[in-house]
C-alpha positions as CSV (number, residue, x, y, z in Angstrom):
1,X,91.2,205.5,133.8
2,X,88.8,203.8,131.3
3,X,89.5,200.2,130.2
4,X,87.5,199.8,127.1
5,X,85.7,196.2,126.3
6,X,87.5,194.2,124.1
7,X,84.8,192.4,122.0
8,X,85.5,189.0,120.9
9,X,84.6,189.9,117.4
10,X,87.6,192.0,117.5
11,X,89.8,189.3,117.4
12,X,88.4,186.7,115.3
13,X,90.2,184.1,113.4
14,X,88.8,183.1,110.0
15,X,90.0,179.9,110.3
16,X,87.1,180.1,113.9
17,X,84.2,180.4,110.8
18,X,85.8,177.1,109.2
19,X,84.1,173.8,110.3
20,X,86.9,171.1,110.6
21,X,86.1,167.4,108.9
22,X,87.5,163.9,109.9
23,X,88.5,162.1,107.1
24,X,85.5,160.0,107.3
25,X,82.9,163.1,106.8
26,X,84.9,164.1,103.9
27,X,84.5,160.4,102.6
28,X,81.3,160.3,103.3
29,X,80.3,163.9,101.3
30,X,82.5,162.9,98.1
31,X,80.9,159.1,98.1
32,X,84.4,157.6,98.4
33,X,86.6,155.6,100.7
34,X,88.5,156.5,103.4
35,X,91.4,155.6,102.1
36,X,91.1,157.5,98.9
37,X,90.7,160.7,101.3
38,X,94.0,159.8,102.9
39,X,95.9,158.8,99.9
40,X,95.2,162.7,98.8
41,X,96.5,163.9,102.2
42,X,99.1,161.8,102.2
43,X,100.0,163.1,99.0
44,X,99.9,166.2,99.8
45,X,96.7,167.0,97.6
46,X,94.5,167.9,100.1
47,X,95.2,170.0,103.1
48,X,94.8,168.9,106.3
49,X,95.8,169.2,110.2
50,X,97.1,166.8,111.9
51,X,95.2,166.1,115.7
52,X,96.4,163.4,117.4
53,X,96.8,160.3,115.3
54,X,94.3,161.7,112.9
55,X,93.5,164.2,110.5
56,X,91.5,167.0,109.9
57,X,90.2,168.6,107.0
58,X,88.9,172.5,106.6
59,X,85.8,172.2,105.1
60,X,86.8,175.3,102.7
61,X,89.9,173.1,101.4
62,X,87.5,170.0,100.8
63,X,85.1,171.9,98.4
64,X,88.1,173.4,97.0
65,X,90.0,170.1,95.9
66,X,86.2,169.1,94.5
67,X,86.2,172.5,92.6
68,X,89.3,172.4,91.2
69,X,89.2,168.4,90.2
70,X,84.9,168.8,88.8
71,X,85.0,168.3,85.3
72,X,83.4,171.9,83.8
73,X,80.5,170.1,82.1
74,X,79.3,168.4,85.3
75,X,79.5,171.9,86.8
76,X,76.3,172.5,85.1
């Protein structure tokens, strides 16, 4: 009896290829306060994971929320 090698790749998450941000980093990459980064989680605007007594944000979901809220003529 043969017991194949499981490969880790196998079993991969996509949410493993996702860096996680604190709400500071996400400030910090929009130029903004922390606060205004909470008051979007808070209402319920931007995704995020509670760890703890903090949050986290998917990286994916904070270039998302800048996507979707970029005026099209700064997109340029």
């Amino acid at each position: 009896m043969s017991l194949d090698r499981v490969e880790a790749s196998d079993h991969e998450d996509p949410i493993d290829h996702d860096e996680l941000l604190t709400v500071a980093e996400v400030a910090a990459q929009w130029r903004v306060s922390k606060m205004t980064v909470y008051r979007l989680v808070r209402d319920g605007k931007l995704p995020a994971l509670r760890v703890g007594r903090s949050f986290r944000v998917f990286q994916r979901d904070a270039r998302e929320h800048v996507r979707l809220h970029t005026f099209p003529d700064r997109l340029a």
